[in-house]
N, C-alpha and C positions, 0 to 999 in steps of 0.2 A: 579209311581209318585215320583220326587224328594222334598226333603224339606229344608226349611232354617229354621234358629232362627231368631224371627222380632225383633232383638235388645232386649232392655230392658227387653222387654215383656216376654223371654223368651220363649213365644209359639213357637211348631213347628207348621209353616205354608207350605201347599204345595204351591210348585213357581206358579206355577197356580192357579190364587184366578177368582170367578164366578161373572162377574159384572150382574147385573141385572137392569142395565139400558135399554138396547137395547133387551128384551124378544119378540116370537113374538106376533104383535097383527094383529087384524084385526077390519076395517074399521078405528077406532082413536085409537091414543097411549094409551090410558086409558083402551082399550079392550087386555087384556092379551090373547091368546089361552093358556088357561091351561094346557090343555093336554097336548101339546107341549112343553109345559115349564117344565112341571111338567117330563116329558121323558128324557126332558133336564137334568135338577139336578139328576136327579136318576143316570142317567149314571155320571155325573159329581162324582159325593158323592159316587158311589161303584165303582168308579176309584180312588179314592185318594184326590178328591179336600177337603178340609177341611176349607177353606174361601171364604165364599158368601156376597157381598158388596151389599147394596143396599142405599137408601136414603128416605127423609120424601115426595120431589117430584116426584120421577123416576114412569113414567106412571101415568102422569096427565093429566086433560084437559087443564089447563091451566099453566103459569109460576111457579105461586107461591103454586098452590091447594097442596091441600095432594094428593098424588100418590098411585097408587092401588099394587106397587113392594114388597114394605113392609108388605101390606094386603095378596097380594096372596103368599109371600116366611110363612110367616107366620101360616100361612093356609097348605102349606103342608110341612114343618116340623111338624106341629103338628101331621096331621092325618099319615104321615108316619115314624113317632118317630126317627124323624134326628136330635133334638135339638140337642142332647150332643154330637153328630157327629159329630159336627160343629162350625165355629167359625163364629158370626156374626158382620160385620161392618157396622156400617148404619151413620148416619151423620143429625145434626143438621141445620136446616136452618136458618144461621147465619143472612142471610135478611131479615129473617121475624119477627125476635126480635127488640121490639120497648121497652117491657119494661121487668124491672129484673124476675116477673114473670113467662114470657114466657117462658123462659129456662125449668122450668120447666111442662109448658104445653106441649108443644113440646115434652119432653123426656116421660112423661107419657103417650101423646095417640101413640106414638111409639112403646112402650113396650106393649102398647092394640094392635096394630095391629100387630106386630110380636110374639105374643101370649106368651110372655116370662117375667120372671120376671127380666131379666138382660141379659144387651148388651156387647158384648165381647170387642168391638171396638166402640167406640164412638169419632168420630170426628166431630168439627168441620166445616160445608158446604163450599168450597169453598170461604176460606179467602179473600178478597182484605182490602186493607188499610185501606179505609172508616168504612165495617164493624168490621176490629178488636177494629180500636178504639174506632167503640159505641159499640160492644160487654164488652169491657175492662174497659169503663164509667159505664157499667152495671154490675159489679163486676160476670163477667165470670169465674172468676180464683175461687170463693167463690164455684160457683156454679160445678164447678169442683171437687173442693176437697169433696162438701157434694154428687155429684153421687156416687166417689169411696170410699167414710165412708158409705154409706148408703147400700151398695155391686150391686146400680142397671147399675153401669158400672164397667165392670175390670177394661180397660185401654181406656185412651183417647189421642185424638190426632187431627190433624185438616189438611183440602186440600186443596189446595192452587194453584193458578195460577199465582204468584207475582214474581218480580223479590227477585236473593239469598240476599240483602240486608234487603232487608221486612221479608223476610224467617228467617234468622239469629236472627234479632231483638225480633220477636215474639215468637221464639223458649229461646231465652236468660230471656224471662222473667218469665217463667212457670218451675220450672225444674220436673214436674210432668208428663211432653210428653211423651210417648212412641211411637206413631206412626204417621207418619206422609205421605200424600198420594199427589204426584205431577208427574206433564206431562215429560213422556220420552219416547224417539225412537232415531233410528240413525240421524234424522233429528232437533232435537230437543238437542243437546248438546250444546246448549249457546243460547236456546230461553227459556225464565221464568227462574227458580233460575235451572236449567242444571245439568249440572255435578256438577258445585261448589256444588251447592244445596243438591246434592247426598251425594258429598265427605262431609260435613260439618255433615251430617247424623250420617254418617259412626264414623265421628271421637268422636261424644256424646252418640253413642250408640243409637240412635230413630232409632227404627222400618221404614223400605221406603219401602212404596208400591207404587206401578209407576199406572199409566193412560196412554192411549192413547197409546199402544204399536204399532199400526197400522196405527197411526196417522188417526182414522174414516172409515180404512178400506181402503184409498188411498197407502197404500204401498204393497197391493197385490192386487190390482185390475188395470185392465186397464195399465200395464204395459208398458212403454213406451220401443221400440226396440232398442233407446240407451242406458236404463238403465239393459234392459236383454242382451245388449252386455259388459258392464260389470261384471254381472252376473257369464255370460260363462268363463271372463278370472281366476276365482278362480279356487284355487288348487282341495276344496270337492264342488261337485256342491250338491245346497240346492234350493230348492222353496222359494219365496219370504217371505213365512211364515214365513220357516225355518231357514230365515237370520234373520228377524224382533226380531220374538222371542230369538230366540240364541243369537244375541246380548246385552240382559238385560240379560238374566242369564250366560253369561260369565262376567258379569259386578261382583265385591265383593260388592259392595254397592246395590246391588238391594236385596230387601230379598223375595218383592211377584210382581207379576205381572197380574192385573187386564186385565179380556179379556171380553167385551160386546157382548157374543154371542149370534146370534139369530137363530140357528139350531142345530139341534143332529149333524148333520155334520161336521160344527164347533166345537163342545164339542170334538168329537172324536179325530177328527186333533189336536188339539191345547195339549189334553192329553198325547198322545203319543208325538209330539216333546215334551213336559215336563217332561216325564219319558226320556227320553234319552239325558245323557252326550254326549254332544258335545263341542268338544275344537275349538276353533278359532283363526288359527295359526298368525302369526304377517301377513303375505301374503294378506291374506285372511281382515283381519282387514283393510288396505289399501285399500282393494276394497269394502268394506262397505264406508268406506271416500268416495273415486271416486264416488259411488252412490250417497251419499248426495250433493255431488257437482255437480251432473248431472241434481238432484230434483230442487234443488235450481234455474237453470236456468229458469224453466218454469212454474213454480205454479205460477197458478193465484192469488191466497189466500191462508192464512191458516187454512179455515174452518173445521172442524174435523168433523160436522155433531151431534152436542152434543144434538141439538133442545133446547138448554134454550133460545133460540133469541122465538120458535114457543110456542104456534100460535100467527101470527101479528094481531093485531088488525083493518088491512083494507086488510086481506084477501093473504097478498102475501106469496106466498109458498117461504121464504129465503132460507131454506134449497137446494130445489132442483134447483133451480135458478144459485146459491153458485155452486153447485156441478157440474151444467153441462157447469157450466165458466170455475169452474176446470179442466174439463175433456177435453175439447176444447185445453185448454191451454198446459195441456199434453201429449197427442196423439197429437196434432200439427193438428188436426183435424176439424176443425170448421163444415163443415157442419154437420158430421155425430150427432154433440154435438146441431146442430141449429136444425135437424129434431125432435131429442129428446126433445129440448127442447119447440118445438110449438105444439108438438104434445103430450105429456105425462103433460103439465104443464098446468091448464085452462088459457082462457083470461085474467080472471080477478085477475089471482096470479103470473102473470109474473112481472118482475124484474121495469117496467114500472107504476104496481098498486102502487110504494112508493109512500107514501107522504110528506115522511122525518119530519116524526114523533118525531123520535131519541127514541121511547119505548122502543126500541131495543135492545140499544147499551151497556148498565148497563150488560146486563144477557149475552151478551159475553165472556167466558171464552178464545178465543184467544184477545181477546181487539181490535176484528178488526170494523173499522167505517163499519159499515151492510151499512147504506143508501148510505155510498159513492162510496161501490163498488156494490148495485143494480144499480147504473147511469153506472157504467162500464160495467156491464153485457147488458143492454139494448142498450146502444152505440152500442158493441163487436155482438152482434147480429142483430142487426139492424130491420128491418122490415119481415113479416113473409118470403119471399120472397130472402130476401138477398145471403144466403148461398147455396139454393136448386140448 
């Protein structure tokens, strides 16, 4: 395993940090298989990985509930004595604070469910505008400064999905940040605060830990045959992984990069490229470019598959709906994406059950209108019959 310094913070982190949003479950998100997960981290943790992210919802029933990620990473650090092995980042849920209080509700049944008296990383949930500034009405910054006198946070920091202006600003008012966690891939260089966002890091010294290095998994799956024929024309041929990943950690401004794995198969992969130095000649860079401009042509959306939109409250599977518009649109494939989609999706959770609610639309982290492209996915498909 290779390592960086996260800014300020001066920890060394491996570039591979353990997201545990996406663990597996089975029948609802809220059922963890342990075992499995548990398989998971161990190989993770006696390979090198030294930073495990998780949050106060990740595997919940529902949007806002407390999440079972926290409970169960908790649970086996404990009984397998990995705390000090490890760095933990978890994150506050900046939405669900209504009053100055909660702040500290929040951080204390936190610390109850990852069985710990202190968090190594404490960020902020997923910043938008709205909530910094009722966070910051609710003197957030106070309650900052009393985690880190009180020693039950090291360092703190906050994730964000905003554009680098919003980014800039909120970082300009704290100068107590050390780390700070926002969306990057080769596809994503001038979507949300981007590179600026990165470089502006870089230059104050905040720790950046990146999201969405796979963009949900879409950048190695289902590979379009125009974009594996760019692929081919590189000097070192690599797996799509292998480009993904390699690409943030040829980056100087990336320091960790978050991976939501949900199989030992993954952990392993994703390990091994991360122990290995790979340089990425200017050539080669060029045709990571020509890739994104290849993507760009034909994405349906920018759904990443994150599940804050789920569950809908009348029932419709967004997610999979989302995904199989995606998939249609990239493969250039309609029907094969139309059989999946009437057949793997029930009646009453296809893209036609909206009711344009707009419930939705708030817990978007790409900011994309949910209801207005469930009416395109229903259009784009048509009747069950249409594509067969």
């Amino acid at each position: 395993m290779l390592y960086n310094t996260l800014g300020k913070t001066g920890l060394e982190v491996s570039r591979l940090g353990f997201g545990t949003m996406r663990l597996p479950t089975k029948g609802s998100n809220d059922q963890i298989i342990e075992d499995e997960a548990s398989e998971m981290l161990t190989y993770g943790i006696e390979n090198g990985i030294n930073l495990i992210d998780t949050a106060y919802p990740y595997h919940s029933k529902t949007l806002e509930g407390s999440g079972n990620s926290e409970t169960f990473l908790g649970k086996f650090l404990n009984e397998n004595n990995y705390r000090e092995d490890v760095l933990i980042s978890t994150k506050s849920p900046s939405w669900a604070i209504e009053k100055e209080s909660d702040f500290d509700f929040y951080l204390d049944e936190q610390l109850k469910k990852l069985q710990t008296d202190y968090i190594d990383i404490y960020l902020l949930h997923s910043l938008t505008v709205p909530d910094w500034t009722k966070v910051n009405d609710l003197n957030v910054l106070d309650f900052l400064d009393d985690c880190l006198s009180s020693g039950k946070v090291r360092h703190v920091g906050f994730s964000s999905h905003i554009e680098v202006d919003y980014l800039i600003e909120i970082l300009d008012e704290y100068p107590k940040w050390e780390v700070v966690l926002t969306q990057m891939n080769y596809l994503d260089e001038y979507y949300q605060s981007g590179v600026m966002g990165l470089d502006y890091l870089k230059e104050i010294n905040v720790g950046s830990m990146v999201m969405e290095p796979l963009r949900g998994g879409r950048l190695v799956q289902n590979i379009p045959q125009s974009v594996q024929d760019i692929w081919d024309t590189a000097e070192v041929k690599r797996t799509p992984l292998q480009w993904a990943l390699q690409y943030l950690w040829n980056r100087d401004d990336v320091d960790c990069v978050l991976s939501g794995m949900t199989s030992l198969e993954q952990v392993k992969q994703n390990i091994e490229i991360a122990s290995t130095v790979d340089e990425i000649n200017d050539h080669d860079q060029e045709v990571i470019r020509e890739v994104a401009r290849q993507y760009r042509t034909f994405l349906g959306n920018s759904c990443t598959r994150c599940g804050y939109c789920m569950p809908c409250p009348h029932g419709v599977d967004i997610i999979n709906c989302l995904t199989e518009y995606n998939i249609a649109h990239m493969l250039n494939n309609p029907k094969a994406s139309a059989m999946q989609y009437f057949t793997l999706i029930d009646d009453d959770s296809r893209a036609d059950s909206c009711v344009q609610c707009m419930e939705c639309i708030p817990f978007c982290t790409q900011m994309i209108d949910i209801p207005e492209e469930l009416v395109k996915v229903h259009e784009y498909f048509g009747s069950e019959y249409d594509h067969f």
